[in-house]
C-alpha positions in Angstrom: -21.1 -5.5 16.5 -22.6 -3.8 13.4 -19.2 -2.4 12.8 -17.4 -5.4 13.0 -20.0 -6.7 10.8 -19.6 -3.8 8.4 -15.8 -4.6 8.4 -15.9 -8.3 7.7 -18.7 -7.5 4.4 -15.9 -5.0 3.4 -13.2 -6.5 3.3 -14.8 -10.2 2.0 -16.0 -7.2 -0.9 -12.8 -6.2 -2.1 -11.9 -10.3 -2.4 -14.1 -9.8 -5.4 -14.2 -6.2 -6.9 -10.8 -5.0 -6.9 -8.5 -5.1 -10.5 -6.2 -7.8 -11.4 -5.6 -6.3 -14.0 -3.7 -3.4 -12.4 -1.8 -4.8 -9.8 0.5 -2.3 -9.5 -1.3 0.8 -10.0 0.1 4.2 -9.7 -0.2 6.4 -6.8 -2.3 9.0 -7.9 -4.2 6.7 -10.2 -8.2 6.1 -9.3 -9.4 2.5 -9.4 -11.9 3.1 -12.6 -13.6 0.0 -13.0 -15.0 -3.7 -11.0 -12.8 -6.9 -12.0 -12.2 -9.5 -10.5 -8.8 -10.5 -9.2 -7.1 -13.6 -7.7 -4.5 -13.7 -4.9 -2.5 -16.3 -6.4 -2.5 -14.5 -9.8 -1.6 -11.3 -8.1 1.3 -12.7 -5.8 2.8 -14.6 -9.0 2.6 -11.4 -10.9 4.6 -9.7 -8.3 7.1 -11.9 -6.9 8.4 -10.8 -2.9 11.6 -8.4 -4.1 14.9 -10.0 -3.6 15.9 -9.5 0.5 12.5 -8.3 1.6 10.9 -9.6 3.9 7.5 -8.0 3.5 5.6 -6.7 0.4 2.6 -4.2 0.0 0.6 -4.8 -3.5 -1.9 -2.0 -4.4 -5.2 -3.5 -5.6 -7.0 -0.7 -6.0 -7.6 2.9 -5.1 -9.9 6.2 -5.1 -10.4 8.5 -2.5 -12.4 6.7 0.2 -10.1 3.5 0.3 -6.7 1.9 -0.4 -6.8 -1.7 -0.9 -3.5 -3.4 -0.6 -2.4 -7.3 -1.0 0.6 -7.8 2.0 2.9 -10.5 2.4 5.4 -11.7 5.2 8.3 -13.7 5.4 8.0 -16.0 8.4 9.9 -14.8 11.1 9.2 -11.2 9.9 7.6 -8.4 12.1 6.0 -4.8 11.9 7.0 -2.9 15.2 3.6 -1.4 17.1 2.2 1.7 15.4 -0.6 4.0 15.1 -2.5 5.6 11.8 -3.6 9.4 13.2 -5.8 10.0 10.2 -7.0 6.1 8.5 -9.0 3.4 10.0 -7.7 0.1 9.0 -9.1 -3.7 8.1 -7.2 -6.4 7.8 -8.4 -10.1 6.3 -5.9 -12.8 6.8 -5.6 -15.3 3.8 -3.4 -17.7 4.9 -0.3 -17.9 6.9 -0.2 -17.2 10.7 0.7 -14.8 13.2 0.4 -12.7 16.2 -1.4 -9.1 16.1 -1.0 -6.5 19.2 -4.3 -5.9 19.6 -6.3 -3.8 22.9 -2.6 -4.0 24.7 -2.0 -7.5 24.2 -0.8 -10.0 21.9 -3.1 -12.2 19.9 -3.0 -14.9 17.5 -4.4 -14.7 14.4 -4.9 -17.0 11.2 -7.1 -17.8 7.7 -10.1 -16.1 8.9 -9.1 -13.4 10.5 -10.8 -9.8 10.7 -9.1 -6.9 12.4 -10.5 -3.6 12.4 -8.3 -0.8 14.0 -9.7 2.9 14.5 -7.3 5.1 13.6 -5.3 6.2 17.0 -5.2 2.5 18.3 -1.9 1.0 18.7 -1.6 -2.7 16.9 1.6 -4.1 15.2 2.1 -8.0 13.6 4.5 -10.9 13.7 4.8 -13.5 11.1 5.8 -16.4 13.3 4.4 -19.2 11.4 6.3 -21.3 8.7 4.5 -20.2 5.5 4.4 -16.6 4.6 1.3 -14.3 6.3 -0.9 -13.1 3.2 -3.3 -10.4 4.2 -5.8 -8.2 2.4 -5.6 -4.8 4.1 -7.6 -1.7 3.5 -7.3 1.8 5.0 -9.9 4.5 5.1 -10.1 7.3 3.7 -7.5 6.2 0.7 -3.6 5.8 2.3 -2.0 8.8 -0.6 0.5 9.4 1.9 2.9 7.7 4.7 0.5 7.6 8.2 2.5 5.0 10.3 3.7 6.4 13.5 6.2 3.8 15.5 5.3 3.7 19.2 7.6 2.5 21.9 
């Protein structure tokens, strides 16, 4: 329970110390300074590419943590996966969805707190009708691709 507790403080954290003012950072670039951001600001500033379906924004960075913004398209899934070297919490904003979670599908909405040890398979569906915004953040900082597709 302290974990999970641990988890939720985190991630409600980064709501309110990450950088607006960077939202796009660089991927070597440290995360220097507290400010204050705003999902709406940060979503507007960075408008879902043309034909995506998904979006990752980086919030901010330095070597213990990767904070990221996501952003689903209804309808729009990540296949089941494992991290072998980041733990990983996720905060849903708003939209809904369905995580694979412990084996099993689960639904999951504003609210939301998921923390996955790294090794544990878990994978998401947008199957709502708005799109799934969700604060993420991996441990130790995500500087390179660790998302290994299961079948």
């Amino acid at each position: 329970m302290l974990r999970h507790d641990i988890a939720v403080l985190g991630a409600v954290a980064a709501l309110f110390l990450c950088p607006a003012a960077m939202p796009a950072l660089a991927a070597d670039a440290p995360t220097v300074s507290q400010v204050l951001t705003d999902v709406d600001k940060l979503l507007k500033e960075n408008p879902m590419p043309a034909g995506a379906t998904s979006q990752l924004i980086k919030i901010a960075e330095d070597p213990t943590v990767s904070v990221y913004l996501t952003t689903t398209l209804p309808g729009a899934s990540l296949a089941p996966h494992v991290h072998k070297s980041h733990d990983e919490t996720e905060y849903v904003i708003r939209g809904t969805g369905r995580l694979f979670v412990n084996g099993e599908w689960a639904d999951m909405g504003p609210g939301s707190v998921h923390f996955n040890p790294m090794g544990k398979v878990h994978g998401a569906i947008n199957n709502g009708k708005e799109p799934l915004v969700v604060l993420i953040m991996f441990t130790p900082a995500m500087t390179e691709t660790d998302r290994h597709f299961v079948k």
